[in-house]
Backbone as CSV, one residue per row, in Angstrom:
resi,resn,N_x,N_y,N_z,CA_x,CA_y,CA_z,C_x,C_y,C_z
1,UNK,-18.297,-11.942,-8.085,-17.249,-12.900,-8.354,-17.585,-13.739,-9.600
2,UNK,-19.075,-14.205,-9.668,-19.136,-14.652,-10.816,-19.012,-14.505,-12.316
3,UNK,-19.323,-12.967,-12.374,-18.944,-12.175,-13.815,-17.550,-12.228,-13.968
4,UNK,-16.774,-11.923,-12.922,-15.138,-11.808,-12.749,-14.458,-13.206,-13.206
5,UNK,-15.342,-14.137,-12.862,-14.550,-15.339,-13.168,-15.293,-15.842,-14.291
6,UNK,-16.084,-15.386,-15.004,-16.638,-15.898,-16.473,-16.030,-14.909,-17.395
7,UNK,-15.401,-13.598,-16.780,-14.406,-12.929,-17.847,-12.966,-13.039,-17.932
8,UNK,-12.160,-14.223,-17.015,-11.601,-15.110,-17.097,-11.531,-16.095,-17.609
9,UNK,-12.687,-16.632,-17.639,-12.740,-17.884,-18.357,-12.529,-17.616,-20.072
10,UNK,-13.273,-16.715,-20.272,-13.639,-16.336,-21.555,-12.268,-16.079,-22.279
11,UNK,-11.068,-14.825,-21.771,-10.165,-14.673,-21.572,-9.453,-16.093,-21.667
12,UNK,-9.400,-17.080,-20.867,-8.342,-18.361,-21.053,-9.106,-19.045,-22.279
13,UNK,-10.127,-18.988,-22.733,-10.467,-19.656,-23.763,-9.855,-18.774,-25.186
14,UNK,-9.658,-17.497,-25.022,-9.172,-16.715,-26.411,-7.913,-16.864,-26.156
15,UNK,-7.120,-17.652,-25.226,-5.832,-17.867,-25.368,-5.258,-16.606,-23.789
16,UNK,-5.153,-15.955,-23.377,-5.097,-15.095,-22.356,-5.078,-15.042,-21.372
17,UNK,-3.258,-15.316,-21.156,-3.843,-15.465,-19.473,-3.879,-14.226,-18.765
18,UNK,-4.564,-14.689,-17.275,-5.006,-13.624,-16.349,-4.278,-13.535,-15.191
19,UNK,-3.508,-12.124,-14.582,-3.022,-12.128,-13.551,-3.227,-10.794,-12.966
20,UNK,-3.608,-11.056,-11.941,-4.193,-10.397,-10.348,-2.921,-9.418,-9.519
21,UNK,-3.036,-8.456,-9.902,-1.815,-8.133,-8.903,-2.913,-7.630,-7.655
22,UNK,-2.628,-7.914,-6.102,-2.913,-7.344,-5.364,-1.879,-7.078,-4.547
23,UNK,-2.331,-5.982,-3.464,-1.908,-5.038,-3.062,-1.863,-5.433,-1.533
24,UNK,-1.264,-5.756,-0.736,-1.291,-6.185,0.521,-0.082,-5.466,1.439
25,UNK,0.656,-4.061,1.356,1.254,-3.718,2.177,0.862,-2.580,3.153
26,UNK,-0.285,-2.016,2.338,-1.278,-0.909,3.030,-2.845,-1.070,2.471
27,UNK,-3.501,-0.038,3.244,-5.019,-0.054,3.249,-5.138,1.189,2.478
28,UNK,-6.457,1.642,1.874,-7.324,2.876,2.182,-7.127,3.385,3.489
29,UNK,-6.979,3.386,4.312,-7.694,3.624,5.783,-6.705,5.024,5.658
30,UNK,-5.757,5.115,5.223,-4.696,5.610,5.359,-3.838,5.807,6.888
31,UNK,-3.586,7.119,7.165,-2.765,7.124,8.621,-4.133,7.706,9.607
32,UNK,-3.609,7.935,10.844,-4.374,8.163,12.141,-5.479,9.357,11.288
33,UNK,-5.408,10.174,11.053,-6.479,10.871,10.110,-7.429,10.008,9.313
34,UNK,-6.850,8.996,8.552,-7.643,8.576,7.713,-9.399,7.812,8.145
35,UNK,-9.975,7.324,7.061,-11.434,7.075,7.432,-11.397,5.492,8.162
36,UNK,-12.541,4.610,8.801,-12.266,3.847,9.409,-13.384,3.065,8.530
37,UNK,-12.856,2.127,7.689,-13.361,1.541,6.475,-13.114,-0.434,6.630
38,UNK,-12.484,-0.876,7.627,-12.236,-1.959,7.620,-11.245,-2.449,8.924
39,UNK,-10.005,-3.084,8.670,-9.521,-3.400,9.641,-9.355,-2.425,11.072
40,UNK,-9.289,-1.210,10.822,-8.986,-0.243,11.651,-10.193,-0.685,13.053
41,UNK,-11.421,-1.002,12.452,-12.448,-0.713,13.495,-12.377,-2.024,13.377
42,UNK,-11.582,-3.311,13.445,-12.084,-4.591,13.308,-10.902,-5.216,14.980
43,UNK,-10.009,-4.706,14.491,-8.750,-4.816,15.475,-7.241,-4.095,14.853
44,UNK,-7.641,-2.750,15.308,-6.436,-2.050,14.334,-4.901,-2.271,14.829
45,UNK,-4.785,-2.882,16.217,-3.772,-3.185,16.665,-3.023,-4.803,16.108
46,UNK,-3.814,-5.041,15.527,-3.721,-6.623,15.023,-3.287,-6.275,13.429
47,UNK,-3.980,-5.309,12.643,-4.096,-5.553,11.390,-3.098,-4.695,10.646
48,UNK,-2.685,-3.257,11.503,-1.455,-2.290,11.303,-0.469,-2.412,12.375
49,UNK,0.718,-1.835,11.571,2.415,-1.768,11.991,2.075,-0.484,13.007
50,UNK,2.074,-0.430,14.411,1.585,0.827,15.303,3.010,1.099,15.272
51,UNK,3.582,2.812,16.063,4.591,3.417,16.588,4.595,3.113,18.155
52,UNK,5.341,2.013,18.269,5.841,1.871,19.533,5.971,2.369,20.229
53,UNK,6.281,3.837,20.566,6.224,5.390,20.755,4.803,5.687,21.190
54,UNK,3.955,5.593,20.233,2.638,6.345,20.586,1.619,5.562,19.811
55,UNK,0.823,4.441,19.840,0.363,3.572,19.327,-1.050,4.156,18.561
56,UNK,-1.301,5.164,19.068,-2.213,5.865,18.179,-1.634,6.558,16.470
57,UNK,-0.185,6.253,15.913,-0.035,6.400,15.211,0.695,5.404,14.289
58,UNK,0.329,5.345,12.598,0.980,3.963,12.045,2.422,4.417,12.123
59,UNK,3.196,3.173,11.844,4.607,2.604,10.778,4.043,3.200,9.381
60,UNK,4.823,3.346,8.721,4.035,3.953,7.256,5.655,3.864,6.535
61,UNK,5.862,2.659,6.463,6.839,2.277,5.059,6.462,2.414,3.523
62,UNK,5.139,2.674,3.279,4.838,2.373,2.155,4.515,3.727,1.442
63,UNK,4.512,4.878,2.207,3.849,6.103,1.624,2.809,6.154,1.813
64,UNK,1.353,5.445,2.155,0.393,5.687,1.827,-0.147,5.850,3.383
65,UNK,0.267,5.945,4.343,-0.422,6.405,5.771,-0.101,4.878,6.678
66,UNK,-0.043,3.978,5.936,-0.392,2.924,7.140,0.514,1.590,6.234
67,UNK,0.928,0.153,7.306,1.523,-0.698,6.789,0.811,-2.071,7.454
68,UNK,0.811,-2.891,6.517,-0.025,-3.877,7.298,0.656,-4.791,7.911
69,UNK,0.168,-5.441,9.255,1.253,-5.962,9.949,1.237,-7.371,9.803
70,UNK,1.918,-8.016,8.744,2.120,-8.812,8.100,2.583,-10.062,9.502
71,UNK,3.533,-9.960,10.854,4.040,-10.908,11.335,2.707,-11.271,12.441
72,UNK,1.681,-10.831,12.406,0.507,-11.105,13.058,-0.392,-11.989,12.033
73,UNK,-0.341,-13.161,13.311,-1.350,-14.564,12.572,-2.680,-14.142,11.201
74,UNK,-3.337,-13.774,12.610,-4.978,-13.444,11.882,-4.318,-12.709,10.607
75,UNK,-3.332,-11.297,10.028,-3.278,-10.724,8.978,-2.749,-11.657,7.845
76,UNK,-1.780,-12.207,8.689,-0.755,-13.272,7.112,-1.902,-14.434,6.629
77,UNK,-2.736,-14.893,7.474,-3.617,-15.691,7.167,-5.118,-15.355,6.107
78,UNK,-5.107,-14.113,6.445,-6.103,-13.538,5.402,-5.227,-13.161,3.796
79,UNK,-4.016,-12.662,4.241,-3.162,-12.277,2.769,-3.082,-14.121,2.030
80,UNK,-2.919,-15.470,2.980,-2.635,-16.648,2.219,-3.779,-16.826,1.558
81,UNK,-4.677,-16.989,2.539,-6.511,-16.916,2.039,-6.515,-16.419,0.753
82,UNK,-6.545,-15.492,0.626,-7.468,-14.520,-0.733,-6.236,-15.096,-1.537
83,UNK,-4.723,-15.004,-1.152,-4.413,-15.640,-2.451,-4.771,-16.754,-2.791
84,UNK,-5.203,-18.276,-1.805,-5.424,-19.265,-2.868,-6.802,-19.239,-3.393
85,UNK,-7.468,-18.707,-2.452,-8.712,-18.370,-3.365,-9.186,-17.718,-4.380
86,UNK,-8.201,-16.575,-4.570,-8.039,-16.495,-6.491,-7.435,-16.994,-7.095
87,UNK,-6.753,-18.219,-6.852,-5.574,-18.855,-7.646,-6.953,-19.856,-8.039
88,UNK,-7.598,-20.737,-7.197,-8.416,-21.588,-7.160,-9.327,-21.177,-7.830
89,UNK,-10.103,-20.303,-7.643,-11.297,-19.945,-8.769,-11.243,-19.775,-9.803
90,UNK,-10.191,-18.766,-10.387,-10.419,-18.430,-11.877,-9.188,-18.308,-12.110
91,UNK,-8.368,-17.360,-11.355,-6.552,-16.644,-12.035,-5.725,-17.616,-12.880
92,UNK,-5.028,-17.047,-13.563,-3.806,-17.949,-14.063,-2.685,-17.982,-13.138
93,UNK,-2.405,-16.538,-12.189,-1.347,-16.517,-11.542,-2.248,-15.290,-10.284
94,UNK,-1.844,-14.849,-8.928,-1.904,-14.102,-8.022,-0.943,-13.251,-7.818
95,UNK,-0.398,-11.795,-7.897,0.611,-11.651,-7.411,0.290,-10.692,-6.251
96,UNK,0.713,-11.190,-5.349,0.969,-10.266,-4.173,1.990,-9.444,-3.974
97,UNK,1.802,-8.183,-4.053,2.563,-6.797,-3.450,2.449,-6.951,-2.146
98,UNK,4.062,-7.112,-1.262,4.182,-6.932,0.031,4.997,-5.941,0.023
99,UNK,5.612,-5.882,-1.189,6.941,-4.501,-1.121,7.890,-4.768,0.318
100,UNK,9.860,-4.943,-0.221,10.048,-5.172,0.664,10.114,-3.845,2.057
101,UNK,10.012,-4.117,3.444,10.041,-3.204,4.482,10.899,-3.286,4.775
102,UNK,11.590,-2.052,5.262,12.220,-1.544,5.922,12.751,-2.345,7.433
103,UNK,13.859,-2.076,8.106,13.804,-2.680,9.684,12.491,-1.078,10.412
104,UNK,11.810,-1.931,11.569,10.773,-0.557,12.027,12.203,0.493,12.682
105,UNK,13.388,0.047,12.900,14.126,1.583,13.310,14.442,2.375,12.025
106,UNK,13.783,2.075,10.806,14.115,2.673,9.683,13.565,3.760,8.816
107,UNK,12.404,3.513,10.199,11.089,4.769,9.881,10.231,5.468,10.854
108,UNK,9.641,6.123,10.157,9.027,7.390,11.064,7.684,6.774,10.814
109,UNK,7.133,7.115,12.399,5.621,6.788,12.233,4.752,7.929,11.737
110,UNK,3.843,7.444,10.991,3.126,8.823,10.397,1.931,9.345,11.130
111,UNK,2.185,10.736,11.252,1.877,11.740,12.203,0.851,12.279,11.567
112,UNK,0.809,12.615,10.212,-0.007,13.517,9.754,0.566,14.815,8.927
């Protein structure tokens, strides 16, 4: 973090501002296949959009296997987190990708 935010700094001193896009509507982890790299093994019922249907498989609005389940406390609270904490340290601006979703009757859970 510290190199990251002294090549920011450096950056706002040559005039330049800095903005962060992150990515907060899916994981790596990808779908029920994918590897178990983080939230999955932390509380995957908490941290992904499950198929109501068969909870061993994600919501997958986003293309990429899995959707993060944004209306659960603990998740929206980590997406506010990291944003003010790069706003606060170094960024000029944060942008968060939530991409808008779908209603869940609007999709297929991903199977594989």
């Amino acid at each position: 973090m510290d190199e990251f935010r002294d090549m920011v700094k450096a950056l706002h001193r040559a005039g330049i501002e800095v903005i962060l896009d992150v990515v907060y509507n899916h994981t790596a982890e990808g779908n029920h296949l994918g590897p178990t790299l983080s939230f999955r093994g932390i509380d995957n019922a908490s941290y992904y959009r499950l198929s109501p249907q068969d909870p061993r498989y994600y919501m997958d609005y986003t293309g990429c296997g899995n959707t993060l389940n944004v209306t659960h406390p603990r998740t929206l609270q980590l997406i506010m987190d990291s944003c003010g904490i790069g706003s606060r340290k170094c960024m000029s601006m944060v942008f968060a990708s939530t991409w808008p979703l779908p209603s869940p009757g609007n999709c297929m859970p991903s199977t594989g």
